[in-house]
Biotite code that builds the C-alpha atoms (Angstrom):
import biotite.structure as struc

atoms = struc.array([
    struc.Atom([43.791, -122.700, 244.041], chain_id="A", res_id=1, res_name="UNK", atom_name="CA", element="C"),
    struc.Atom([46.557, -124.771, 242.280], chain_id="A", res_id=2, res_name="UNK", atom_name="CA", element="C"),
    struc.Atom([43.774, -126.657, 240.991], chain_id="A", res_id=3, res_name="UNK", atom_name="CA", element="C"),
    struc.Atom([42.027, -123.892, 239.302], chain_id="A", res_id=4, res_name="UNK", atom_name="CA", element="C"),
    struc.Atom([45.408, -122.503, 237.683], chain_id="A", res_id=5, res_name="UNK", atom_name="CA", element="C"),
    struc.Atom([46.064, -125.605, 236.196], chain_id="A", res_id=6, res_name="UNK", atom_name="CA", element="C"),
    struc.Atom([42.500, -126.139, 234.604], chain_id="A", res_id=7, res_name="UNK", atom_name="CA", element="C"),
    struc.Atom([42.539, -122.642, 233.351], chain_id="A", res_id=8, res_name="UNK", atom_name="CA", element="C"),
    struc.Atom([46.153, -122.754, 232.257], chain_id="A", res_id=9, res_name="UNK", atom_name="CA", element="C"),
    struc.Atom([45.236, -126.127, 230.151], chain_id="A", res_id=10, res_name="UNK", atom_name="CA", element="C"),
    struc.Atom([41.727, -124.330, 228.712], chain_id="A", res_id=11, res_name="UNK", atom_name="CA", element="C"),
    struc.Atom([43.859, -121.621, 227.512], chain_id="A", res_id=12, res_name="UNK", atom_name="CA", element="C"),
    struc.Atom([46.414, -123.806, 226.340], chain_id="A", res_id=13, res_name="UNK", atom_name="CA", element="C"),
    struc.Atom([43.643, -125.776, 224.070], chain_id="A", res_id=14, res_name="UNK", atom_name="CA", element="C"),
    struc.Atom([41.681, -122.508, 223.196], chain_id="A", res_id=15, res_name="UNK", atom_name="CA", element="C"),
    struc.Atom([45.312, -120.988, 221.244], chain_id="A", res_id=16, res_name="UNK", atom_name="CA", element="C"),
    struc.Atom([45.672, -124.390, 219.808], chain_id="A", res_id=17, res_name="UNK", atom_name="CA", element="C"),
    struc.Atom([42.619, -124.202, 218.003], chain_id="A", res_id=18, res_name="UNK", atom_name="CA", element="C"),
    struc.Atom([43.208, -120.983, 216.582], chain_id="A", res_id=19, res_name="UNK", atom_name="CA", element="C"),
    struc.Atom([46.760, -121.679, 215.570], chain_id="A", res_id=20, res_name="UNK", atom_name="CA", element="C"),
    struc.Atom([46.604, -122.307, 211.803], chain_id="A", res_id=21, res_name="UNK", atom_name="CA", element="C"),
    struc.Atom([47.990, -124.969, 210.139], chain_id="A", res_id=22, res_name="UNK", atom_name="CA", element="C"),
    struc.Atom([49.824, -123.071, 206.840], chain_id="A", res_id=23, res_name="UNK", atom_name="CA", element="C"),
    struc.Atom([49.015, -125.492, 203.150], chain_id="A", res_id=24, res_name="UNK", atom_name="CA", element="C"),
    struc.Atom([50.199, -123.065, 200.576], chain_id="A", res_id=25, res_name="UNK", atom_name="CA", element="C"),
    struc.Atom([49.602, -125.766, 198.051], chain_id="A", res_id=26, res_name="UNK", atom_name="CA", element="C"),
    struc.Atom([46.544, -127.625, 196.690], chain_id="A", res_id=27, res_name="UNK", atom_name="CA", element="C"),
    struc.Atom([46.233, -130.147, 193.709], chain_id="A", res_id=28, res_name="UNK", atom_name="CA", element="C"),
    struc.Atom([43.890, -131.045, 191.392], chain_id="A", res_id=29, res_name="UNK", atom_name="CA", element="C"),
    struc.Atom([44.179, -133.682, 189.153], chain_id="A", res_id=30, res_name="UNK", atom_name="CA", element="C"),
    struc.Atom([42.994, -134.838, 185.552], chain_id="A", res_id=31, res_name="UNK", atom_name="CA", element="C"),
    struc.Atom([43.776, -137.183, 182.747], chain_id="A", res_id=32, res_name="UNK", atom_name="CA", element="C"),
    struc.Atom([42.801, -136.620, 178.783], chain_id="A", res_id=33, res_name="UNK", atom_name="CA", element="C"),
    struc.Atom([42.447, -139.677, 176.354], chain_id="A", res_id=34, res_name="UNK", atom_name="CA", element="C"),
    struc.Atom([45.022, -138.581, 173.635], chain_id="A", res_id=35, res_name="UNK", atom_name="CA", element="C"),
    struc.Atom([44.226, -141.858, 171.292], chain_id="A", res_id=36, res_name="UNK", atom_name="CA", element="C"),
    struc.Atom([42.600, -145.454, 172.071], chain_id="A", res_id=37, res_name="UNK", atom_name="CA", element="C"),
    struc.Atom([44.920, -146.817, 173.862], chain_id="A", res_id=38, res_name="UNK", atom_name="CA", element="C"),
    struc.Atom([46.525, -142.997, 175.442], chain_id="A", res_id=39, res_name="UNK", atom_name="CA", element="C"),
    struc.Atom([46.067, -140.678, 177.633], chain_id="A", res_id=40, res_name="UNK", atom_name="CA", element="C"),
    struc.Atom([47.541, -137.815, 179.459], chain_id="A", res_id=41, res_name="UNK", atom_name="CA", element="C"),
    struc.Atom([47.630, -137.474, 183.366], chain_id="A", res_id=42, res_name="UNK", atom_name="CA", element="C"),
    struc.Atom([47.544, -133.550, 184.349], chain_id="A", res_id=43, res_name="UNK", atom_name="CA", element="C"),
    struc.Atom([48.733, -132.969, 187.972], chain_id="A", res_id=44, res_name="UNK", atom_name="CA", element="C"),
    struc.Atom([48.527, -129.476, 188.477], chain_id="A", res_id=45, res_name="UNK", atom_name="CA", element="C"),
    struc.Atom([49.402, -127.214, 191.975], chain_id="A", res_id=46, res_name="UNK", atom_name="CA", element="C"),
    struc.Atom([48.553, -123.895, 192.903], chain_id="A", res_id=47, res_name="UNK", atom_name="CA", element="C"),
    struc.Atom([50.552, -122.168, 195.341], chain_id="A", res_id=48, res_name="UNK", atom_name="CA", element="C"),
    struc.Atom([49.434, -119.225, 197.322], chain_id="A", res_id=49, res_name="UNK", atom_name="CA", element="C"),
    struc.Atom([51.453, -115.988, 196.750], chain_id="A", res_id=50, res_name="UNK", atom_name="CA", element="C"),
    struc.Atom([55.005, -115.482, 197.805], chain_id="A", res_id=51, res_name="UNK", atom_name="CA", element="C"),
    struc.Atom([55.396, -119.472, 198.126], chain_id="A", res_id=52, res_name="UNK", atom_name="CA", element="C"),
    struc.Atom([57.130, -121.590, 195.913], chain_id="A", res_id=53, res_name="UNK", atom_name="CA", element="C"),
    struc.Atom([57.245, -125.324, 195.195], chain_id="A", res_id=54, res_name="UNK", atom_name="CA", element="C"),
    struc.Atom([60.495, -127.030, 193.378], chain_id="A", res_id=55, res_name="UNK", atom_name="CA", element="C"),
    struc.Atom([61.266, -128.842, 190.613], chain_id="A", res_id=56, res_name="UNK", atom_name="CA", element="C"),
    struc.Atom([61.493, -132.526, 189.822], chain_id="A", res_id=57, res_name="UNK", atom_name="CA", element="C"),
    struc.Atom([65.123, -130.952, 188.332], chain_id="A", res_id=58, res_name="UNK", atom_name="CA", element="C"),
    struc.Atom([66.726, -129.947, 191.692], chain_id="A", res_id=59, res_name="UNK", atom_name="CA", element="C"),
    struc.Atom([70.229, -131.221, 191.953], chain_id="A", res_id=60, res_name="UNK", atom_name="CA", element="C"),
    struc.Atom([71.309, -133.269, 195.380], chain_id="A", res_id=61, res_name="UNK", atom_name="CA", element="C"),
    struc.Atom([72.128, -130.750, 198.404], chain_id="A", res_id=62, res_name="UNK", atom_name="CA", element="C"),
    struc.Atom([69.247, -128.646, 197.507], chain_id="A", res_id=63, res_name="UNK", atom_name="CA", element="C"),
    struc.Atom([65.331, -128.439, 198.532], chain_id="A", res_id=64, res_name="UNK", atom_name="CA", element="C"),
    struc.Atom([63.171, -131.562, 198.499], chain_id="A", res_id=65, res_name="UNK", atom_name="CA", element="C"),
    struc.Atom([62.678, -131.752, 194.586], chain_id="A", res_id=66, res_name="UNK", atom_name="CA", element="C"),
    struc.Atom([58.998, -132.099, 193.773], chain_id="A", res_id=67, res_name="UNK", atom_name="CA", element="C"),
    struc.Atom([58.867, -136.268, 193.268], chain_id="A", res_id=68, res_name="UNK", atom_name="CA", element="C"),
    struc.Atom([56.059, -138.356, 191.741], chain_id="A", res_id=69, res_name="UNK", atom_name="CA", element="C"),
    struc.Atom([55.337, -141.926, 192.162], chain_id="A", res_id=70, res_name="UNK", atom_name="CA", element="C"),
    struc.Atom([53.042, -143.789, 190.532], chain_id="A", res_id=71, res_name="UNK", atom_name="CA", element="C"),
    struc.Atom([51.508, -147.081, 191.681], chain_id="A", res_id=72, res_name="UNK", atom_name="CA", element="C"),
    struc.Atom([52.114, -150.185, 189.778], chain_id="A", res_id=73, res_name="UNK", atom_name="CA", element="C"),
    struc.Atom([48.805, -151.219, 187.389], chain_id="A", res_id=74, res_name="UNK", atom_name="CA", element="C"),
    struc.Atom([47.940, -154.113, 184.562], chain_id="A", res_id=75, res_name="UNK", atom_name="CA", element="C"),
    struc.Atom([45.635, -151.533, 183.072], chain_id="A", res_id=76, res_name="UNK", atom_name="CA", element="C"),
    struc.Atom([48.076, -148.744, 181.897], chain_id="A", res_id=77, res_name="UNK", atom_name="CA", element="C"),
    struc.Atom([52.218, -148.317, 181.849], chain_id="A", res_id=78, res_name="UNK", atom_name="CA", element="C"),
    struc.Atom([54.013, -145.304, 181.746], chain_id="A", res_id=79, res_name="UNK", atom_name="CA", element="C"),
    struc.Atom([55.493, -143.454, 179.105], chain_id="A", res_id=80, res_name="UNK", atom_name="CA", element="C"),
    struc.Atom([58.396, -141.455, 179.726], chain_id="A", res_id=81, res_name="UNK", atom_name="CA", element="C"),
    struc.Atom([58.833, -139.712, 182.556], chain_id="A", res_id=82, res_name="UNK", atom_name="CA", element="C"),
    struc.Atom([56.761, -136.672, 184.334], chain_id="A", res_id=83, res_name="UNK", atom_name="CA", element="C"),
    struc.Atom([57.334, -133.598, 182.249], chain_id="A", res_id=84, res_name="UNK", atom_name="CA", element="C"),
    struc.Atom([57.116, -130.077, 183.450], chain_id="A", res_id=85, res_name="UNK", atom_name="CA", element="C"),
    struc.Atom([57.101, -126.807, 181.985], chain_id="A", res_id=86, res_name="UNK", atom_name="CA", element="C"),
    struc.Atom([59.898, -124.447, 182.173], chain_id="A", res_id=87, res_name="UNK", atom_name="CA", element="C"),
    struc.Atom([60.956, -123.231, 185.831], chain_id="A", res_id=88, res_name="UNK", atom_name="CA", element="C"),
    struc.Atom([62.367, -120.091, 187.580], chain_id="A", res_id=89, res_name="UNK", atom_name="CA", element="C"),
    struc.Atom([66.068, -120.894, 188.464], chain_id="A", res_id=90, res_name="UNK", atom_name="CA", element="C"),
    struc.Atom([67.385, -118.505, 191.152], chain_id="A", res_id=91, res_name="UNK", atom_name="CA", element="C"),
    struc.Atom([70.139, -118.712, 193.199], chain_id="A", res_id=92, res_name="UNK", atom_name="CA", element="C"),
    struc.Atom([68.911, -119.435, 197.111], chain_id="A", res_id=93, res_name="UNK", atom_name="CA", element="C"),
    struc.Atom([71.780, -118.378, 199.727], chain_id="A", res_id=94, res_name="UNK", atom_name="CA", element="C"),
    struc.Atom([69.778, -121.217, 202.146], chain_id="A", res_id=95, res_name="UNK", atom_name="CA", element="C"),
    struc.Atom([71.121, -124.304, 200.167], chain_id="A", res_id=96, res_name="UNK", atom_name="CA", element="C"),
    struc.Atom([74.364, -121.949, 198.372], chain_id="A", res_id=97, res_name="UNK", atom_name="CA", element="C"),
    struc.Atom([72.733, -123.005, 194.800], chain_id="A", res_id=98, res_name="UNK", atom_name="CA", element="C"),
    struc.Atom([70.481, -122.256, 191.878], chain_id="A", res_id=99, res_name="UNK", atom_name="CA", element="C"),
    struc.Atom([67.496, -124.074, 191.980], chain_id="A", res_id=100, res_name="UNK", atom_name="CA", element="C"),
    struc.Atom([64.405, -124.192, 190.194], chain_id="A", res_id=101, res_name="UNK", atom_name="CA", element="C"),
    struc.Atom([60.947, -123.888, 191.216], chain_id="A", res_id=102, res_name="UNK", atom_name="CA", element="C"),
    struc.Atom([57.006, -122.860, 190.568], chain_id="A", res_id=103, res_name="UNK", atom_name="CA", element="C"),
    struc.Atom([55.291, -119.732, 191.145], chain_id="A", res_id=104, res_name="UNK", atom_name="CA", element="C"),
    struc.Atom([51.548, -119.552, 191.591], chain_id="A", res_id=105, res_name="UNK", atom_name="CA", element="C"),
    struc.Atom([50.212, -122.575, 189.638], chain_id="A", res_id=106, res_name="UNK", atom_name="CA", element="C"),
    struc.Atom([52.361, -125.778, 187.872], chain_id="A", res_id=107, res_name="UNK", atom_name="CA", element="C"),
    struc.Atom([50.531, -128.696, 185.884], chain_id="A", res_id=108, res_name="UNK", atom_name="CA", element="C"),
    struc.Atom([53.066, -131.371, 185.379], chain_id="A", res_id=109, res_name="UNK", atom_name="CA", element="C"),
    struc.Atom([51.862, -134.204, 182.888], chain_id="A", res_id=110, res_name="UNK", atom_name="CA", element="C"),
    struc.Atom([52.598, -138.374, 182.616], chain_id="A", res_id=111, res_name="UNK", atom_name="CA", element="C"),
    struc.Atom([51.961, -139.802, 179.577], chain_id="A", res_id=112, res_name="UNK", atom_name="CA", element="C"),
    struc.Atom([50.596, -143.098, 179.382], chain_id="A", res_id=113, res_name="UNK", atom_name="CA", element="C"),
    struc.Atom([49.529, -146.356, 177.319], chain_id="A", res_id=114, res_name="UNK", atom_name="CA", element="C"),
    struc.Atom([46.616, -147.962, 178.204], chain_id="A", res_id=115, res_name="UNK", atom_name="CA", element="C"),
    struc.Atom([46.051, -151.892, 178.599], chain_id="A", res_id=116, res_name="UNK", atom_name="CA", element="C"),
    struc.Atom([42.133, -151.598, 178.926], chain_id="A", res_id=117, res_name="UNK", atom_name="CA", element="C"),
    struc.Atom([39.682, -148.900, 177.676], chain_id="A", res_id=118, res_name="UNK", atom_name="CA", element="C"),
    struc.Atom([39.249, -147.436, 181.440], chain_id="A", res_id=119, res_name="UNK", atom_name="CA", element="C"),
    struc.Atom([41.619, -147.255, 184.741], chain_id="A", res_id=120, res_name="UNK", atom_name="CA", element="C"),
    struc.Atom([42.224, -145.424, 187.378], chain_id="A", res_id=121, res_name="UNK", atom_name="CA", element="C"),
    struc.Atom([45.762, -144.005, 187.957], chain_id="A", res_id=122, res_name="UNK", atom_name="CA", element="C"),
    struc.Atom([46.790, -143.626, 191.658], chain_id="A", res_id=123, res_name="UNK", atom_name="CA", element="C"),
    struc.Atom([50.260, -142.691, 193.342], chain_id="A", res_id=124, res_name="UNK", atom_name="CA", element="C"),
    struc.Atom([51.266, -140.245, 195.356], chain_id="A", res_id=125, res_name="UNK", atom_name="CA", element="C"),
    struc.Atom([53.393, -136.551, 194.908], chain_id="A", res_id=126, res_name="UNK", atom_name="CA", element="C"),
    struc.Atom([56.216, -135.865, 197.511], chain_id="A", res_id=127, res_name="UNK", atom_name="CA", element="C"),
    struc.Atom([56.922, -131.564, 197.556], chain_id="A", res_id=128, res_name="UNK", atom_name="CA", element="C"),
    struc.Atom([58.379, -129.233, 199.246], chain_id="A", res_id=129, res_name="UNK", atom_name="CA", element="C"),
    struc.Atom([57.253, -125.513, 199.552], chain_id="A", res_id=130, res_name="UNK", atom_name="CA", element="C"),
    struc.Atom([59.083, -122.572, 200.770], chain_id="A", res_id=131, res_name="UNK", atom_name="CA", element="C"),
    struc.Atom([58.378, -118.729, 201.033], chain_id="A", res_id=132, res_name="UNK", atom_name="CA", element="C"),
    struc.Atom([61.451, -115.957, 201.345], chain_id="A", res_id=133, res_name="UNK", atom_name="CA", element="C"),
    struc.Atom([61.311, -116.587, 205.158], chain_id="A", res_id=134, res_name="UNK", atom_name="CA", element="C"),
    struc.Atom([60.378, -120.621, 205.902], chain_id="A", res_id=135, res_name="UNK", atom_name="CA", element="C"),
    struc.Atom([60.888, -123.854, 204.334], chain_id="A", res_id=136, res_name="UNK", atom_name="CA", element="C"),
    struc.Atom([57.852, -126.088, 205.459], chain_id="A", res_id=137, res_name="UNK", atom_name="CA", element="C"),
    struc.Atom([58.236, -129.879, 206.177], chain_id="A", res_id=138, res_name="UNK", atom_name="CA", element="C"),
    struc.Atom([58.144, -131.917, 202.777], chain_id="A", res_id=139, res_name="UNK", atom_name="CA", element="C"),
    struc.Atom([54.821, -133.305, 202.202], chain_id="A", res_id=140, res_name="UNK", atom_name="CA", element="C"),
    struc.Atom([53.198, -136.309, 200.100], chain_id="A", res_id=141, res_name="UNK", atom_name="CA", element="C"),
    struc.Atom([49.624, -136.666, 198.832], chain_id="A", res_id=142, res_name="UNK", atom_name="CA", element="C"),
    struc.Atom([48.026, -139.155, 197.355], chain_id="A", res_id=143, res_name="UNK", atom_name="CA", element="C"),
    struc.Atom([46.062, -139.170, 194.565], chain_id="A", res_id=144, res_name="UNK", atom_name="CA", element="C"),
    struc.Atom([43.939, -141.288, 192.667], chain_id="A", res_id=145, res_name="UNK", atom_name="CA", element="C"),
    struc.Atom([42.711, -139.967, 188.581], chain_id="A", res_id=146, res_name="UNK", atom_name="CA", element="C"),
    struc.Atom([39.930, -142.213, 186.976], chain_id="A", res_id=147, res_name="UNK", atom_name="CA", element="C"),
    struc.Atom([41.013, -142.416, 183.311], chain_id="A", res_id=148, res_name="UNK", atom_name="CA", element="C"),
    struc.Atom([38.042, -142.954, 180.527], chain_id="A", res_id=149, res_name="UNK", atom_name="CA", element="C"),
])
């Protein structure tokens, strides 16, 4: 009888992990523009499901993860400038005792850069962080990869 418990306790067991839902408020999509012969423009956008939020690249230390991107080292293009952003929300949060700023329902960010050779491919990786009124969610990085022609 112990036996049969213990199967059907481990069945169940696997049947609610399958239905439990694994929450990804956030998707990305990403492009790049040429802006000249040797330019182009990297578009990283997000959109966030209602009533979530993702933050800034802006947020001062002691606050959320700040949304962070890396790019990976290449012969074919070099950064200019840093990631820019359009303007954010800035709200005080009572969880970290501080304003912070952050993204509503979608957010492209854009990298500038110059290119060493007609076509590349830009690749790195974005580190977030995405929170609702209720839950913060782990930080999370995905890679991406953006062919440039």
């Amino acid at each position: 009888m112990k036996k049969i418990s213990l199967v059907l306790s481990m069945v169940l067991f696997t049947i609610a992990g399958a239905f439990a839902q694994i929450e990804k408020p956030v998707t990305w999509a990403y492009s790049a523009k040429k802006t000249g012969n040797n330019e182009a423009t990297i578009y990283l956008k997000a959109t966030i499901e209602d009533r979530w939020h993702i933050y800034s690249q802006n947020v001062k230390d002691g606050g959320p993860v700040k949304t962070t991107f890396t790019f990976a080292p290449s012969k074919d293009f070099s950064l200019v400038g840093k990631t820019v952003e359009p303007k954010a929300i800035v709200k005080y949060e009572s969880t970290f005792k501080m304003n912070v700023s952050y993204f509503e329902k979608s957010v492209i960010f854009q990298q500038k850069i110059k290119l060493n050779k007609g076509t590349t491919v830009a690749k790195g990786k974005v580190e977030f962080m995405v929170c609702n009124d209720k839950q913060c969610l782990p930080p999370e990085e995905v890679e991406f990869s953006v062919p440039v022609k």
